[in-house]
Backbone atoms as SQL, in Angstrom:
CREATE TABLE atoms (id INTEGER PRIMARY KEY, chain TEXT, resi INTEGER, resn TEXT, atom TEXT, x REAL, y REAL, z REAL);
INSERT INTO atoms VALUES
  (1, 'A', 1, 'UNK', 'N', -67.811, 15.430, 28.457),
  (2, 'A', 1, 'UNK', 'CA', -66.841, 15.755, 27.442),
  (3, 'A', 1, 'UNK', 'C', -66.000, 14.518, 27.124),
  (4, 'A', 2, 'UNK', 'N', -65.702, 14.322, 25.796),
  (5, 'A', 2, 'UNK', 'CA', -65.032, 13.454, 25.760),
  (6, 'A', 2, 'UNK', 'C', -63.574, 13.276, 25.831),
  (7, 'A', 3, 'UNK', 'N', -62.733, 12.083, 25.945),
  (8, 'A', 3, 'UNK', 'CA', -61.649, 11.841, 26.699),
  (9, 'A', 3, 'UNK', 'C', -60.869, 11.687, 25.621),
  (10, 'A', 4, 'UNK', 'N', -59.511, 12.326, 25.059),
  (11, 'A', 4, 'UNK', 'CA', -58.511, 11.521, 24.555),
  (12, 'A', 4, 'UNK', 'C', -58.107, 10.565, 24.701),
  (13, 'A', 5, 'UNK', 'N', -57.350, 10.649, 25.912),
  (14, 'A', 5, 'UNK', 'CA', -56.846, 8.852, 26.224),
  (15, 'A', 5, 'UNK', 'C', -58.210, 8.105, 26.396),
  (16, 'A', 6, 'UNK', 'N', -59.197, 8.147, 26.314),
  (17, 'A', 6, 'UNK', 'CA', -60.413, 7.192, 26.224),
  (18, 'A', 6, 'UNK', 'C', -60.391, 6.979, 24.774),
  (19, 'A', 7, 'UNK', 'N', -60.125, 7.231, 23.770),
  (20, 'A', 7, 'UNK', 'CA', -60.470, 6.980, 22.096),
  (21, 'A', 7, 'UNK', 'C', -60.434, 5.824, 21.719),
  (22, 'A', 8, 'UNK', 'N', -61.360, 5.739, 21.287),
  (23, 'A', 8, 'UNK', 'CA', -61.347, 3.959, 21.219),
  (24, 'A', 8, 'UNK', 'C', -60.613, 3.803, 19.395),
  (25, 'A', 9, 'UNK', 'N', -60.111, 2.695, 19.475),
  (26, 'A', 9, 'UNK', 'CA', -59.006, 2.516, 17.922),
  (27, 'A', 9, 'UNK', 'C', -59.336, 2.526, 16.719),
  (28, 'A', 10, 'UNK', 'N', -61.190, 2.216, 16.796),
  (29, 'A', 10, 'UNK', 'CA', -61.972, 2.182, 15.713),
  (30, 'A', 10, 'UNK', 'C', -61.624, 3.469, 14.893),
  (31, 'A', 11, 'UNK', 'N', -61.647, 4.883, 15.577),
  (32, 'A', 11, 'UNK', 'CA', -61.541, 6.268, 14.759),
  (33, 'A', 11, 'UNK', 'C', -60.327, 5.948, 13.851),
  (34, 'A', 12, 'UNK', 'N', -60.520, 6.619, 13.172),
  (35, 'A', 12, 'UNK', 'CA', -59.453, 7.120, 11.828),
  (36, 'A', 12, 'UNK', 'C', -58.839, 8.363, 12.350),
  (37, 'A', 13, 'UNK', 'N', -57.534, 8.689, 12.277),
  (38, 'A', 13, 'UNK', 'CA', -56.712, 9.395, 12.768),
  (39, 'A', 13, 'UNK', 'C', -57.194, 11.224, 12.241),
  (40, 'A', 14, 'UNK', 'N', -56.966, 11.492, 13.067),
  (41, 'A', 14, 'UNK', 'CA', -57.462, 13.272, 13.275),
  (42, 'A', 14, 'UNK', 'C', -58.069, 13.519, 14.083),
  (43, 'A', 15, 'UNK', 'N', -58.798, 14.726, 13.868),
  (44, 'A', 15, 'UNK', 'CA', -58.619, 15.253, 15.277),
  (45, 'A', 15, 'UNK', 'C', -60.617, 15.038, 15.790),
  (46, 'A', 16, 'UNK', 'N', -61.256, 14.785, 15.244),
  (47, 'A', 16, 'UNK', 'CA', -62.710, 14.397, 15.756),
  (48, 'A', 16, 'UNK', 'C', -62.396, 12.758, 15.864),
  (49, 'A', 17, 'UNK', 'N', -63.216, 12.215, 17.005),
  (50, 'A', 17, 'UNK', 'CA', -63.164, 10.892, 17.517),
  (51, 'A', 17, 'UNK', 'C', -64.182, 10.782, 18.843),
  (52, 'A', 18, 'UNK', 'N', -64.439, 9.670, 18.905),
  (53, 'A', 18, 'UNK', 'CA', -65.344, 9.094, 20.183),
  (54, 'A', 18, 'UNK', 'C', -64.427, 8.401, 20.511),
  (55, 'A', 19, 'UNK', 'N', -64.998, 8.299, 22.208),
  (56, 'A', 19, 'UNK', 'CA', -64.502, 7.792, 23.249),
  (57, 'A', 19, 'UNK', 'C', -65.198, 6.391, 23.697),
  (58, 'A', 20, 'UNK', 'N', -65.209, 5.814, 24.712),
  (59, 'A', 20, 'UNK', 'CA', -65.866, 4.374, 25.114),
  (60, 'A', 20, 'UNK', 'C', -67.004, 4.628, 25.652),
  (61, 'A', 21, 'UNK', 'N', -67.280, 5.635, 25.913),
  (62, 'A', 21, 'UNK', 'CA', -68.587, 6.300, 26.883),
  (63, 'A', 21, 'UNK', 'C', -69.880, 6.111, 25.800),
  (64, 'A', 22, 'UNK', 'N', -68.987, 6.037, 24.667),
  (65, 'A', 22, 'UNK', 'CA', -70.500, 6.283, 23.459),
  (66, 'A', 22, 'UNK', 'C', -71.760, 4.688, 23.472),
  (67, 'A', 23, 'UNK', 'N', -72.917, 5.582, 23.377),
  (68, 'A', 23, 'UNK', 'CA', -73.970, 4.377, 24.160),
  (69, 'A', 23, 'UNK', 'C', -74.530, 3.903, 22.495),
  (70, 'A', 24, 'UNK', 'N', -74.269, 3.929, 22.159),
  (71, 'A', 24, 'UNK', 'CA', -74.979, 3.484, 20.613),
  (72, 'A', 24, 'UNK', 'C', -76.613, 3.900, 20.488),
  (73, 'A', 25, 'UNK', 'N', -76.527, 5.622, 20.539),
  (74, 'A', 25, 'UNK', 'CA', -77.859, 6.094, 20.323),
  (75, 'A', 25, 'UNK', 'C', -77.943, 6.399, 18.970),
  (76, 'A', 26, 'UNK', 'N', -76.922, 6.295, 17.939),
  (77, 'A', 26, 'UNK', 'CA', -77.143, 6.561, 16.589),
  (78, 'A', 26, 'UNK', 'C', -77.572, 8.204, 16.038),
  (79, 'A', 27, 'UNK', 'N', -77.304, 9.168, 16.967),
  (80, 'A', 27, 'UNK', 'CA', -77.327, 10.292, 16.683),
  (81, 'A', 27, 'UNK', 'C', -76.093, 10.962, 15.978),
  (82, 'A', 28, 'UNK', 'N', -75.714, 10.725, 15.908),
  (83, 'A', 28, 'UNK', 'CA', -73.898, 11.406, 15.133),
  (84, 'A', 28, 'UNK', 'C', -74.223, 10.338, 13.828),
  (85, 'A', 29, 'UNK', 'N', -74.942, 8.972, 13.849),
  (86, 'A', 29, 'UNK', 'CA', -75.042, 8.526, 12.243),
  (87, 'A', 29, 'UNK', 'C', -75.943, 8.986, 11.813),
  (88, 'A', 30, 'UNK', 'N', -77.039, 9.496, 11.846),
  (89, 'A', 30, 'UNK', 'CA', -78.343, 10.624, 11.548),
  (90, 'A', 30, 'UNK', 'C', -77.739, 11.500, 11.300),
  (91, 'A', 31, 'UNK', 'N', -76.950, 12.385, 11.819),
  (92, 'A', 31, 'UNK', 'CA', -76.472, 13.828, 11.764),
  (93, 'A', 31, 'UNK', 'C', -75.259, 14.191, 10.353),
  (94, 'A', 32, 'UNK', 'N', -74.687, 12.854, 10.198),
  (95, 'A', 32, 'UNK', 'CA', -73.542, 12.438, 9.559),
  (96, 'A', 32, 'UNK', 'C', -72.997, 11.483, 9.402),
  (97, 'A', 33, 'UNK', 'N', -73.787, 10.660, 8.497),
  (98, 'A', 33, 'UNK', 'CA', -73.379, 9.172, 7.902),
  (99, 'A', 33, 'UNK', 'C', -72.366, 8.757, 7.402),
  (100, 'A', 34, 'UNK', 'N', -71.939, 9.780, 7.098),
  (101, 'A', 34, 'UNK', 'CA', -70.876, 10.008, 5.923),
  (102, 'A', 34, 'UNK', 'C', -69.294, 10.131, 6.984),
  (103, 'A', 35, 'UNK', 'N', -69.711, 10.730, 7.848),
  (104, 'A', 35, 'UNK', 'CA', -67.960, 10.808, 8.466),
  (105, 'A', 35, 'UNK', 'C', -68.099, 9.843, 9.821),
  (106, 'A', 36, 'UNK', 'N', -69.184, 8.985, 10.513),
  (107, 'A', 36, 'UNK', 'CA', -69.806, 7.928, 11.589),
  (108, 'A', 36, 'UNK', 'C', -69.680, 7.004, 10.914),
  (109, 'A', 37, 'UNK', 'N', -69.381, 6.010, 11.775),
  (110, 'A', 37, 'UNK', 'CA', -69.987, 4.393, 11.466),
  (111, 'A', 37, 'UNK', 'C', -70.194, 4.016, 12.762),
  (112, 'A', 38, 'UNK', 'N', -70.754, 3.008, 12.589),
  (113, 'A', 38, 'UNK', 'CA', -70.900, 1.721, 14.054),
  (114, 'A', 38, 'UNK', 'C', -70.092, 0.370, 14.010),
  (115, 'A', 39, 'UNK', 'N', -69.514, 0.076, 15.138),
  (116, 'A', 39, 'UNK', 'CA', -68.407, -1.477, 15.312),
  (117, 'A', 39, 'UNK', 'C', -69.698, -2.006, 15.966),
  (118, 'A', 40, 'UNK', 'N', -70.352, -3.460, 14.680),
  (119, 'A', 40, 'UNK', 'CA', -71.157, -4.089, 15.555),
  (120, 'A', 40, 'UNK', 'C', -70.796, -4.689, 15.874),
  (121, 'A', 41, 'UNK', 'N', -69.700, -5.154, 16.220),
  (122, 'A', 41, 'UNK', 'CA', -68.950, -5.836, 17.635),
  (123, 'A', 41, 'UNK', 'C', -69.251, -5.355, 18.794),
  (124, 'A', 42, 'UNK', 'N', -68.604, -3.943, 18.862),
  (125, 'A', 42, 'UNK', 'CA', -68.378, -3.545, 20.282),
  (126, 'A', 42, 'UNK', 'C', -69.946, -2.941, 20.399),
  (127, 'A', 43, 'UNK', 'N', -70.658, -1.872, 19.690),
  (128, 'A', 43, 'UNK', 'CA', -71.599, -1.304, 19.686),
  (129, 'A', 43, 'UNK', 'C', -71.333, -0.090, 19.804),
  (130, 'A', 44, 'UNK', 'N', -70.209, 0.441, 19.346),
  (131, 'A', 44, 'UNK', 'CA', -69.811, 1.674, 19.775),
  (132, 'A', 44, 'UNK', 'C', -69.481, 2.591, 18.691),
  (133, 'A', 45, 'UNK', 'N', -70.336, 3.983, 18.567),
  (134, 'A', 45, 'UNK', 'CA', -70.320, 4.782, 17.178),
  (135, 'A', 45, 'UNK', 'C', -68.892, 5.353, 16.925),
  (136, 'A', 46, 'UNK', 'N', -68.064, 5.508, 15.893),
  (137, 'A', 46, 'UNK', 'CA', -66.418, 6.290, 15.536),
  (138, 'A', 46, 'UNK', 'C', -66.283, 7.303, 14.431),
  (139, 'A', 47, 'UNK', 'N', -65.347, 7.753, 14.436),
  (140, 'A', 47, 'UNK', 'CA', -65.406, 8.562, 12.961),
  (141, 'A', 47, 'UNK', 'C', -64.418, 7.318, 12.109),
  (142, 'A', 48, 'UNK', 'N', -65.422, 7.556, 11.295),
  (143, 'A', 48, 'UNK', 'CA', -64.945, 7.141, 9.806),
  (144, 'A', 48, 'UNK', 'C', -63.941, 7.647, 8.766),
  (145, 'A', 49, 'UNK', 'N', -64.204, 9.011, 8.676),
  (146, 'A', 49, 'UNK', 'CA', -63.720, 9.640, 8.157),
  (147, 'A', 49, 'UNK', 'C', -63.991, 11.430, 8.576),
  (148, 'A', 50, 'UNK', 'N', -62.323, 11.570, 8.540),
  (149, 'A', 50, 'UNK', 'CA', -62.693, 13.093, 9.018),
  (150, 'A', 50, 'UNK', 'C', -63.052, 14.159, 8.184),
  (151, 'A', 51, 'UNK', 'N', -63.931, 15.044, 8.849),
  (152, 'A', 51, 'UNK', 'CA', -64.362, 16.148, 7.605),
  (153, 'A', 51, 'UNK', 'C', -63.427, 17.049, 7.386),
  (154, 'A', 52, 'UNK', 'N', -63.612, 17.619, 5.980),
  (155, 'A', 52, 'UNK', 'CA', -62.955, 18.146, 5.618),
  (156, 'A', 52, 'UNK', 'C', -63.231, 19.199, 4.682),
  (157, 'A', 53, 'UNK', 'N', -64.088, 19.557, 3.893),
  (158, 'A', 53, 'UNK', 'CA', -65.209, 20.726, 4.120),
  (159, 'A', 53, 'UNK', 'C', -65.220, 21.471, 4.884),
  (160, 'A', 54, 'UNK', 'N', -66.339, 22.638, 4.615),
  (161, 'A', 54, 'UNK', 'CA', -66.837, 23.701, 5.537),
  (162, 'A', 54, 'UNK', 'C', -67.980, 22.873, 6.222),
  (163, 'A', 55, 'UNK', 'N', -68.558, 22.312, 4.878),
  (164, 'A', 55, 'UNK', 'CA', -69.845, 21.530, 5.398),
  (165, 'A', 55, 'UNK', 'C', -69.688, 20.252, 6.150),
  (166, 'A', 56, 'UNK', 'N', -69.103, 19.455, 5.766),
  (167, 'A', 56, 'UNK', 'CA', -68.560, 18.171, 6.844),
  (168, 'A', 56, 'UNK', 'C', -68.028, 18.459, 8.086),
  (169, 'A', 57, 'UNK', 'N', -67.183, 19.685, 8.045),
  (170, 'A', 57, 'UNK', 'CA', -66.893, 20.680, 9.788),
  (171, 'A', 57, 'UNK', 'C', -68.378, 20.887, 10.366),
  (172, 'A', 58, 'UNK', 'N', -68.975, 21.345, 9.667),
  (173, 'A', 58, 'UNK', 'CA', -70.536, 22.102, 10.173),
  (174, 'A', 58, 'UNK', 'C', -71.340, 20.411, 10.736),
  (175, 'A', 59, 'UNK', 'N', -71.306, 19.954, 10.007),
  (176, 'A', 59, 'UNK', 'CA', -71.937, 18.070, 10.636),
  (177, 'A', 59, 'UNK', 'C', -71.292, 17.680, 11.742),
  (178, 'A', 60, 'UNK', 'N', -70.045, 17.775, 11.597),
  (179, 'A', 60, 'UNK', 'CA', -69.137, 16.863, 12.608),
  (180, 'A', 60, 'UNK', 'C', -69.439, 17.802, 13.998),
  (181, 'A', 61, 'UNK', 'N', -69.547, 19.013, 13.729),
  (182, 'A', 61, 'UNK', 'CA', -69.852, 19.629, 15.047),
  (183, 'A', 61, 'UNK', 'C', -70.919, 19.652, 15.774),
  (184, 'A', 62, 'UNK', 'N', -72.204, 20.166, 14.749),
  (185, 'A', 62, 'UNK', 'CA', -73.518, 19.563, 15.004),
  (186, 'A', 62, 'UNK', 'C', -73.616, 17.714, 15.740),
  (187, 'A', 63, 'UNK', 'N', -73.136, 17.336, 15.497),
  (188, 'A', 63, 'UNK', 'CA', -73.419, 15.752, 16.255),
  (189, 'A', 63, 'UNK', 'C', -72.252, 15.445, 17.140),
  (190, 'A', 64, 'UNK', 'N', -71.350, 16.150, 17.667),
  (191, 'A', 64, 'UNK', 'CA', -70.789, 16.554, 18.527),
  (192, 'A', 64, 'UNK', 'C', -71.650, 17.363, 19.601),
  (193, 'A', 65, 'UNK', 'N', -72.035, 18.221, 19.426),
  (194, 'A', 65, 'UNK', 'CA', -73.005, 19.089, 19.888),
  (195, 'A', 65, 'UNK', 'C', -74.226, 18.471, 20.703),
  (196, 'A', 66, 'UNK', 'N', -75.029, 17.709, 19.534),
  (197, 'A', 66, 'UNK', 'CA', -75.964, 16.859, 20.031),
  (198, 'A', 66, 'UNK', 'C', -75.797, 15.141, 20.701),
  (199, 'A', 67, 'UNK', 'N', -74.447, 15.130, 20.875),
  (200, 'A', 67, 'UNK', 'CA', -74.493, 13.540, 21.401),
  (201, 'A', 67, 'UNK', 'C', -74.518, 14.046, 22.797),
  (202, 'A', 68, 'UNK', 'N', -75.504, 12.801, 23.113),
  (203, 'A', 68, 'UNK', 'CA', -75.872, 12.774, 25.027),
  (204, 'A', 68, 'UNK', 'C', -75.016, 12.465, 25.795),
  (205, 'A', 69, 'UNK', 'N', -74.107, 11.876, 25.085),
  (206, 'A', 69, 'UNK', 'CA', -73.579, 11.362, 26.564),
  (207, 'A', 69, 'UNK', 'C', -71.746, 11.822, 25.743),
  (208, 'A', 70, 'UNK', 'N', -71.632, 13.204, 25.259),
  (209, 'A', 70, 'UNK', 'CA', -70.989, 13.845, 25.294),
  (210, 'A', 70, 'UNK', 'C', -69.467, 13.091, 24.669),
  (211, 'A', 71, 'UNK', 'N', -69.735, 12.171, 23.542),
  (212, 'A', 71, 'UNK', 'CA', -68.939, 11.069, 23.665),
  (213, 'A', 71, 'UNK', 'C', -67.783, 11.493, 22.126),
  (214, 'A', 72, 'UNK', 'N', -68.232, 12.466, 21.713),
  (215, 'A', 72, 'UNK', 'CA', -67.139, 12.991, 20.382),
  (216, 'A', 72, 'UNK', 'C', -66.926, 14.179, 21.017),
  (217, 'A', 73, 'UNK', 'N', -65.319, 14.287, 20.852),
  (218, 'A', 73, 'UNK', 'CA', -64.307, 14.827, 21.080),
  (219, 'A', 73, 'UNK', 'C', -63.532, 15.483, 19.360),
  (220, 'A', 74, 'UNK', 'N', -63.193, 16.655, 19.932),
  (221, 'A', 74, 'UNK', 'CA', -62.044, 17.718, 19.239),
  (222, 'A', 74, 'UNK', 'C', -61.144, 17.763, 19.489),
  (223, 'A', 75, 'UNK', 'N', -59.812, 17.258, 19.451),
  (224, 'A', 75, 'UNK', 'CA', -58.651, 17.696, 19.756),
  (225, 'A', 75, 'UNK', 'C', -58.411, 18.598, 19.066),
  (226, 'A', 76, 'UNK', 'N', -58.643, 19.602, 18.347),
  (227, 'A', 76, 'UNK', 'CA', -58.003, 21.069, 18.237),
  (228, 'A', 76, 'UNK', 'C', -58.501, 21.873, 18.549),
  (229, 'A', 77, 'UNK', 'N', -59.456, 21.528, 19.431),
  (230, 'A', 77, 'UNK', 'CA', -60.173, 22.514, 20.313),
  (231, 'A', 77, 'UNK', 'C', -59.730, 22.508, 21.454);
């Protein structure tokens, strides 16, 4: 599960975000390109932008869901 105080600074403020744990498997940018990016600096996937839709909720959760190493986080959950 992922960590609040782990959030790395890349995210854009709200409440979906990755943590440092994220391994750069590129599954949350497959799932949702649109609210993911990648820091090819660090190598580490963030939200971009938070959803805000029914349907951008329905993505952001789905690749939440499916990341391995459990690395996007909900804070209003």
């Amino acid at each position: 599960m992922a960590t609040l105080s782990d959030r790395i600074p890349d995210n854009v403020s709200g409440r979906y975000y990755t943590d440092s744990s994220c391994i750069d498997c590129d599954q949350c940018r497959v799932i949702a390109p649109d609210l993911f990016g990648r820091n090819d600096d660090t190598g580490v996937s963030f939200v971009k932008q938070q959803p805000v839709t029914g349907e951008e909720i329905a993505l952001a959760e789905e690749a939440l869901a499916a990341c391995a190493t459990e690395s996007i986080g909900n804070d209003g959950q």
